[in-house]
MARTINU-728836 format. One record per residue (C-alpha): x, y, z. Coordinates in nm, 4 decimals. Each point is the difference from the previous one (the first is absolute). Example, Ala and Ser with C-alpha at 12.3 -4.5 7.8 and 13.67 -1.06 7.14 Angstrom:
REM MARTINU-728836
ATOM        x        y        z
ATOM   1.2300  -0.4500   0.7800
ATOM   0.1370   0.3440  -0.0660
END
This chain:
REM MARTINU-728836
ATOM        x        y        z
ATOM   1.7838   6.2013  -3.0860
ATOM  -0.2003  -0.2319  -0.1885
ATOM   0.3353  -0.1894  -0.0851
ATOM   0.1153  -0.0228   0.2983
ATOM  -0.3581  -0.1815   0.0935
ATOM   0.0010  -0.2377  -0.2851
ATOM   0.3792  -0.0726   0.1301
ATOM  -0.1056  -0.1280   0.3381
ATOM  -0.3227  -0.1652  -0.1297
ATOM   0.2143  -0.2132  -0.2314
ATOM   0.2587  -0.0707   0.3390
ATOM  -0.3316  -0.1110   0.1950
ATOM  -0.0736  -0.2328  -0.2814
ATOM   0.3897  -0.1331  -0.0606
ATOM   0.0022  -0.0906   0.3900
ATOM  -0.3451  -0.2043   0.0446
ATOM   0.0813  -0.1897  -0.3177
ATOM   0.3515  -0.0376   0.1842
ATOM  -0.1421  -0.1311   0.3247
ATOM  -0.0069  -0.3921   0.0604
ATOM  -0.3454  -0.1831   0.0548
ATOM  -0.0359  -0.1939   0.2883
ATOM   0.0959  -0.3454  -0.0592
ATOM  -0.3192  -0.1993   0.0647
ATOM   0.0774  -0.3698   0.2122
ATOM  -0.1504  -0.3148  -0.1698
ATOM  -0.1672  -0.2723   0.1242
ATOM  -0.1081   0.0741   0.3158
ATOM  -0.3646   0.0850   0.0822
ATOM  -0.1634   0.3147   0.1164
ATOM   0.0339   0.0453   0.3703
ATOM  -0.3231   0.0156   0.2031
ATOM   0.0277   0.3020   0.2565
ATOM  -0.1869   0.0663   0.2903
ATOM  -0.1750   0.2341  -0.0973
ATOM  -0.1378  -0.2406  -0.2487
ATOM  -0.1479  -0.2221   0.1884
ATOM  -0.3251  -0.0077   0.1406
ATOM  -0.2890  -0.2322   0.0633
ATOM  -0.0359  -0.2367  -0.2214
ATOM  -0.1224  -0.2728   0.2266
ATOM  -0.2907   0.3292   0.0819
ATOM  -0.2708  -0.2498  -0.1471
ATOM   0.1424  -0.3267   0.1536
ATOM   0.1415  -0.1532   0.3023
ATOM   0.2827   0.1904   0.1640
ATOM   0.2956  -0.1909   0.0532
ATOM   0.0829  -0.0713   0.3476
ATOM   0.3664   0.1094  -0.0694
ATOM  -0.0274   0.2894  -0.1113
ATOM   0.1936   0.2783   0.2066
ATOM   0.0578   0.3809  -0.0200
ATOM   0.2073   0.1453  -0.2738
ATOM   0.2502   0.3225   0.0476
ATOM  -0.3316   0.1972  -0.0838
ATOM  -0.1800  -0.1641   0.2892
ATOM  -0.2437  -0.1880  -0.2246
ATOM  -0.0121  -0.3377  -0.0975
ATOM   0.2810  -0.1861  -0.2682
ATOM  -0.2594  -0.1745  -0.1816
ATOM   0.0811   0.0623  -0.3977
ATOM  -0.2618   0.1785  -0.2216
ATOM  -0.0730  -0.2044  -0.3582
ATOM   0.1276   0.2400  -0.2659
ATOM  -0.2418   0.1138  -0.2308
ATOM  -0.0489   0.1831  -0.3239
ATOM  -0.1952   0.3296  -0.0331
ATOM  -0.3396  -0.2125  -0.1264
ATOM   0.0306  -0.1738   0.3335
ATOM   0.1244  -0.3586  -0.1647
ATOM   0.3405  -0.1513   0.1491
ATOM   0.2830   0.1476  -0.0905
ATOM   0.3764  -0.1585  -0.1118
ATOM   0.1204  -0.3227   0.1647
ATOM  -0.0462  -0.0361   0.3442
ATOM  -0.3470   0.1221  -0.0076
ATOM  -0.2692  -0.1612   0.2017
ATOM  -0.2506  -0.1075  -0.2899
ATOM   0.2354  -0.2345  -0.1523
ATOM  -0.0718  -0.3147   0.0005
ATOM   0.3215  -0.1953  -0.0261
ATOM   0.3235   0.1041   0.2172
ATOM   0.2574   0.1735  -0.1803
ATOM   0.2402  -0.1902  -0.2040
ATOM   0.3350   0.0153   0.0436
ATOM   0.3325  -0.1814  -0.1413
ATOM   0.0918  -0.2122   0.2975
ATOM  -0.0268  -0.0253   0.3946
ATOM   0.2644  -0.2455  -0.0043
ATOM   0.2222   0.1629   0.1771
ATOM  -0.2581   0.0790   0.3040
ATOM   0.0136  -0.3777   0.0864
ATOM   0.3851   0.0595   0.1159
ATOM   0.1020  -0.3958  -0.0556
ATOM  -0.3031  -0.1643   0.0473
ATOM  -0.2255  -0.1812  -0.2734
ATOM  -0.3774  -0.0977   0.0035
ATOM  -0.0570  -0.3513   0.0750
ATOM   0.3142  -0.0520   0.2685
ATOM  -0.1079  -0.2150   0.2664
ATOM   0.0516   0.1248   0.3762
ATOM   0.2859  -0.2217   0.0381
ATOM   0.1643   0.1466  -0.3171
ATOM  -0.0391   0.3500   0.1517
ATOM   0.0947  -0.0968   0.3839
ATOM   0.3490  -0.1814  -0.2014
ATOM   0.0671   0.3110  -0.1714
ATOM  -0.0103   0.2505   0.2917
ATOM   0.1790  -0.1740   0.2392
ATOM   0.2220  -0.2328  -0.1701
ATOM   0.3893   0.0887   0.0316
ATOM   0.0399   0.2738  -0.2704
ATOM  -0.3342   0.0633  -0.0073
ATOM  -0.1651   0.2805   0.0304
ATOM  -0.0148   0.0758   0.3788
ATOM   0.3490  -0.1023   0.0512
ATOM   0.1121   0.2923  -0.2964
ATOM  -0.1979   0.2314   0.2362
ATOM   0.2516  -0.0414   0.2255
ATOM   0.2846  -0.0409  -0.1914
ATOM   0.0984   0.4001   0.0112
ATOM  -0.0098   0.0023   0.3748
ATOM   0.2052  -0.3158   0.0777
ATOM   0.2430   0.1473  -0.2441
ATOM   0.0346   0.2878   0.1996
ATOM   0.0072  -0.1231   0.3247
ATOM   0.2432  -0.1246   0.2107
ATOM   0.0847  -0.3800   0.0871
ATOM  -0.1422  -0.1102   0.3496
ATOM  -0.3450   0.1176   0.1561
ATOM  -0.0992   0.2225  -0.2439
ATOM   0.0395  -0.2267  -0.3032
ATOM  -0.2064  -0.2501   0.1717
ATOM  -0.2372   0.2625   0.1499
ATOM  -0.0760   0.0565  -0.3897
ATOM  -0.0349  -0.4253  -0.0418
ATOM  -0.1762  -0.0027   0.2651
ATOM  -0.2482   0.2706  -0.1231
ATOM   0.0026  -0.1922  -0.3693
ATOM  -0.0987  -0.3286   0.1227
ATOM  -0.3013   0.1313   0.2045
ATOM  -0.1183   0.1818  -0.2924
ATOM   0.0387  -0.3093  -0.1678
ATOM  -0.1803  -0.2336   0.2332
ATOM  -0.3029   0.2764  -0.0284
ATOM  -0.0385  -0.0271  -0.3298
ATOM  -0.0513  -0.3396   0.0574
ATOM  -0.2312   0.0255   0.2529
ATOM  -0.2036   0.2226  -0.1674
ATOM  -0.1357  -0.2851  -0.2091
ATOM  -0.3938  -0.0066   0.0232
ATOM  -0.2728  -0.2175  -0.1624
ATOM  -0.3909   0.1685   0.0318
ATOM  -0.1752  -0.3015   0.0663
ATOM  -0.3012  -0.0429   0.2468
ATOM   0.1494   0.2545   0.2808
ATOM  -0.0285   0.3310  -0.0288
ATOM   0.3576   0.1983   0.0239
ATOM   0.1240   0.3418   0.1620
ATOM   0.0368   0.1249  -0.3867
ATOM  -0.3915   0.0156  -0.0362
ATOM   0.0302   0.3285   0.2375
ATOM   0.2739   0.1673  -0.2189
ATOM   0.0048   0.1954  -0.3391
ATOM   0.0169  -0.3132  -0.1864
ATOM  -0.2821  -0.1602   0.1100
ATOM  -0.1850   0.0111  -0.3710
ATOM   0.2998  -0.1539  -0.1518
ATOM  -0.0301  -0.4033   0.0459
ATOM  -0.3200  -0.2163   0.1021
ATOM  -0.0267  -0.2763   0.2404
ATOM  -0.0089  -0.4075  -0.0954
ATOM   0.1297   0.0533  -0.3580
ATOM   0.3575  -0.0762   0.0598
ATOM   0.1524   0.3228  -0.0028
ATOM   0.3092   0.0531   0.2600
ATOM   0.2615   0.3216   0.0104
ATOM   0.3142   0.0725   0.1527
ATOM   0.1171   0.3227   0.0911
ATOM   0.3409   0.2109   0.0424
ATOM   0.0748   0.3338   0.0842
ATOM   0.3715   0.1822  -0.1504
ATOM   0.1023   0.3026  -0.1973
ATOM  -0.3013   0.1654   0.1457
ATOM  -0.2763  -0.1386  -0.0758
ATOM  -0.2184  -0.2751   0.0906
ATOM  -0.0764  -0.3362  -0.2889
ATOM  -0.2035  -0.2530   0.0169
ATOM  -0.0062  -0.3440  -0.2481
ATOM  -0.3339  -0.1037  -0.0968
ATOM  -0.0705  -0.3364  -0.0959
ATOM  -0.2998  -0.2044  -0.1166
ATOM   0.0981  -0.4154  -0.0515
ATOM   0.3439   0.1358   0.1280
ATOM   0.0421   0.1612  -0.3219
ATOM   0.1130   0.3937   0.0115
ATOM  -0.2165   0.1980  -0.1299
ATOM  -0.0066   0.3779   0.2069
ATOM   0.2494   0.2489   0.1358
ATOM  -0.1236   0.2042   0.2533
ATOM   0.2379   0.2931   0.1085
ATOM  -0.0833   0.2360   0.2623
ATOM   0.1931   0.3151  -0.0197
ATOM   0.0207   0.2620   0.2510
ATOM  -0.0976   0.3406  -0.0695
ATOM   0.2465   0.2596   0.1353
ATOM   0.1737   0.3340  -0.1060
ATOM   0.3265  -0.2141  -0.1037
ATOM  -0.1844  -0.3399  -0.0639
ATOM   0.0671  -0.1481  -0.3223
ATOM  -0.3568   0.0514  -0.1078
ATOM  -0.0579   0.3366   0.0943
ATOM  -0.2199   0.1609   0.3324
ATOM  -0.3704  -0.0025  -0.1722
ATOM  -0.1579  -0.2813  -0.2333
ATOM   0.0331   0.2218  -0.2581
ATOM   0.3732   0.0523   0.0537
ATOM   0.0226  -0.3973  -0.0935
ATOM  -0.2641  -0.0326  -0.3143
ATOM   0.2270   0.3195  -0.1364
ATOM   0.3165  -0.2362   0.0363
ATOM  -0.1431  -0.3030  -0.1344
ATOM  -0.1053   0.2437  -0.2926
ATOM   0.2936   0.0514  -0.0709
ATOM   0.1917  -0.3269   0.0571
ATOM  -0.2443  -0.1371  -0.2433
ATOM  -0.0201   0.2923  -0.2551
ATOM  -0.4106  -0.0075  -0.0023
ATOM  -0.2610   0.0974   0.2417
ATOM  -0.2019  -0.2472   0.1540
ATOM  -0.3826  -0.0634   0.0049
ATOM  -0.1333   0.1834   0.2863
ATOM  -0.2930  -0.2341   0.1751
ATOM  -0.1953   0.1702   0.2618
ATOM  -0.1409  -0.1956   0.3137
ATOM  -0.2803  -0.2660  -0.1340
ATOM  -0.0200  -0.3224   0.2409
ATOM  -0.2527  -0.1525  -0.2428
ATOM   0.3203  -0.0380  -0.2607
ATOM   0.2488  -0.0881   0.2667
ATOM   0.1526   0.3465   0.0438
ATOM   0.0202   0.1167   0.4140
ATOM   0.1933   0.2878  -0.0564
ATOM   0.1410   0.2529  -0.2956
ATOM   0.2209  -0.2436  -0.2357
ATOM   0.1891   0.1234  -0.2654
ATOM   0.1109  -0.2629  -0.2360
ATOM   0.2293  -0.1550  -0.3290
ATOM   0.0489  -0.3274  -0.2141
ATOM   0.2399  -0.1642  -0.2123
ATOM  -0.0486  -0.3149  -0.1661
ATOM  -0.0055  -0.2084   0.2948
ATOM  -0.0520   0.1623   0.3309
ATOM  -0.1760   0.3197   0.1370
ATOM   0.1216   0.2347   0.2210
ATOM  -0.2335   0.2183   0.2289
ATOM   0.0926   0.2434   0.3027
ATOM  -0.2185   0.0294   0.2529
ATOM  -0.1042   0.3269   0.2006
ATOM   0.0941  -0.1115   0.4109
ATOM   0.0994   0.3352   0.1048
ATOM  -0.2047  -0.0132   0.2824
ATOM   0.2757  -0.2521   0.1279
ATOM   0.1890   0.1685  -0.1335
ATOM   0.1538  -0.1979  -0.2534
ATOM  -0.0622  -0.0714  -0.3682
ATOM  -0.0625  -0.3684  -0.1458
ATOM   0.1605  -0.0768  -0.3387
ATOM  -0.1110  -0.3671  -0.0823
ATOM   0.0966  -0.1645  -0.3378
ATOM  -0.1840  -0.3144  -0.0477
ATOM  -0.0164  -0.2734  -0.3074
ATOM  -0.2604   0.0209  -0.2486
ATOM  -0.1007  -0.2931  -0.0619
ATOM  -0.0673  -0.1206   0.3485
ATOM  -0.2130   0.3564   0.0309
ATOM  -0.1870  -0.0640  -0.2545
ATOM  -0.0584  -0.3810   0.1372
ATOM  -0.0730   0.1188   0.3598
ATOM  -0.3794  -0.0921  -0.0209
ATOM   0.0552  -0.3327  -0.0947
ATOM   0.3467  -0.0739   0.2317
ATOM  -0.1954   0.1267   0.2947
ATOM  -0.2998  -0.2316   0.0139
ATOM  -0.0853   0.0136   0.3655
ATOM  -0.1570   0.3289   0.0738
ATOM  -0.0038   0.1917   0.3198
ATOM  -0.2506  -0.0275   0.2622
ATOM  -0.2873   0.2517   0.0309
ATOM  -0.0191   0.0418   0.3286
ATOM  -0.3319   0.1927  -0.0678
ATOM  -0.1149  -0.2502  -0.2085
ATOM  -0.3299  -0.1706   0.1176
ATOM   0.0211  -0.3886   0.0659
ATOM  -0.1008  -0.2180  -0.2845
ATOM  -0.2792  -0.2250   0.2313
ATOM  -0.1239   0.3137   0.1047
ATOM  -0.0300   0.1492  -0.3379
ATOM  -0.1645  -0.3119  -0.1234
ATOM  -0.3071   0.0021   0.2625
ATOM  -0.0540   0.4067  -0.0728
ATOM  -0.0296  -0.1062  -0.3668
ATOM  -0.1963  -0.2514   0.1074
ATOM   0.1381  -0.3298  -0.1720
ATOM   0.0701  -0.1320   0.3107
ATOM  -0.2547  -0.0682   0.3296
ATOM   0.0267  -0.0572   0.3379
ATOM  -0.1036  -0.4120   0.0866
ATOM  -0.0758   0.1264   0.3179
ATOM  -0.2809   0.2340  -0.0868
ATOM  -0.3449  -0.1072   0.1026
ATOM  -0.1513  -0.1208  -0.3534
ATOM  -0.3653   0.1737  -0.1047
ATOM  -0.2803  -0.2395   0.0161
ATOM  -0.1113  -0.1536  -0.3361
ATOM  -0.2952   0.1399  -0.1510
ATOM  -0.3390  -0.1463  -0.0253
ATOM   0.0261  -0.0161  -0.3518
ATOM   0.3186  -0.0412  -0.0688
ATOM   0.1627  -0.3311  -0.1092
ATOM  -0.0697  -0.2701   0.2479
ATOM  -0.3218   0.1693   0.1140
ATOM  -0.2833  -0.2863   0.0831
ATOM  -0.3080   0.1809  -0.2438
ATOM  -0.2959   0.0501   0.2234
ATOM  -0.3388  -0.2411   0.0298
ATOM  -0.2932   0.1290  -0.1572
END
């Protein structure tokens, strides 16, 4: 008996030393779940775009933290830097800072550029007559509305200040964009001195979207694109963050994702260092406050300033000028 025990012990022990480990994938960060995320932005702003989550609550991302309560591994909200990674080259798809509007307008719709290859599959495949131009038809006015889309912020406001981007360029500093929509999703070219210096993408967010449904469904992809999690940044409008940004570095440009859910869409907006880090100076005229009081009236409540209409006091018998009195 107690040999045949010690037989199938020693089996047991032969087939779990046998049994392969489960390989374990490199380079790619920890996904964020769900069930994860909570309110991190509890103590702050909420962010206008925020919208439900498969577990009805909001997909605003929770700061990991260790057990003592201090941030956690990279991606955590107490860090002060974004997270470094290699190289966002590759997000820029083409383009390089410093292109001028021109540069970009000749190298979309130039022939062989990079609208007409969007179309190159489908006038393959179609057939010579009115459906081949149908399709040059349709490639020309996307074209032409690139080029239209051209657009300086100078004294007049514009329809943008209304939209999602509104915090993204200032008025009288010579900034300008241009915008195109293809492969589903929406980008617009920043400039400031008609330099590029921002990518703006807005992605949709849908079941088969290429970002995912949920804003947490995209910062999980761009985890893993980039092999590091990003800094999480909860809602502060005093720092210049409107909504939950999650975001990365290399050594020239930063890459943030913003949460729009509530539109339903996600923004993913690579921008050049440099010119970030030069914005205060590049944007000298500041907005309007259309609270603020008006300087003359300011002046005469501080009183350095009077009115030369107000009836002046009479001098005073013994003050200077005063004839002194007969004895």
């Amino acid at each position: 008996m107690k040999r045949a025990v010690l037989v199938g012990s020693l089996a047991l022990v032969l087939a779990l030393g046998c049994h392969p480990s489960e390989p374990k994938q490199a380079l790619v960060a920890d996904p964020i779940d769900d069930d994860s995320t909570a309110a991190a932005a509890s103590s702050s702003s909420p962010s206008s775009g925020s919208g439900a989550s498969s577990h009805g609550r909001d997909d605003v991302l929770a700061p990991p933290s260790t057990a003592s309560g201090r941030p956690g591994k990279p991606g955590s909200a107490g860090k002060a830097e974004p997270t470094q990674v290699a190289s966002l080259t590759a997000r820029m798809e083409g383009m390089r800072w410093g292109m001028s509007h021109a540069e970009v307008l000749k190298t979309f719709t130039e022939n062989g550029g990079t609208l007409w290859k969007d179309y190159d599959e489908r006038l393959a495949k179609s057939r010579v007559g009115p459906e081949m131009t149908a399709i040059e038809n349709e490639r020309e006015q996307a074209k032409q509305a690139f080029v239209r889309s051209f657009i300086e912020f100078k004294e007049t406001p514009t329809g943008y200040d209304a939209t999602g981007i509104r915090g993204e360029y200032t008025y009288r500093n010579h900034e300008s964009l241009m915008v195109i929509s293809r492969q589903g999703k929406k980008r617009f070219f920043f400039f400031i001195n008609d330099r590029l210096w921002k990518l703006y993408d807005e992605v949709q967010l849908a079941e088969s979207g290429s970002m995912g449904k949920t804003f947490v469904d995209a910062v999980n992809k761009l985890n893993g694109d980039l092999g590091a999690q990003g800094r999480i940044q909860a809602p502060d409008p005093s720092k210049g963050v409107n909504a939950t940004t999650v975001d990365w570095k290399d050594a020239s440009s930063h890459l943030r994702t913003v949460d729009r859910s509530g539109e339903r869409v996600v923004a993913i907006v690579l921008e050049e260092s440099g010119t970030l880090g030069n914005l205060a100076s590049l944007r000298a005229n500041k907005p309007e406050d259309p609270t603020a009081v008006d300087p003359s009236i300011a002046a005469v409540t501080k009183g350095t300033l009077s009115d030369p209409n107000a009836i002046k006091p009479a001098a005073s018998a013994t003050g200077a000028g005063a004839k002194p009195k007969k004895k």
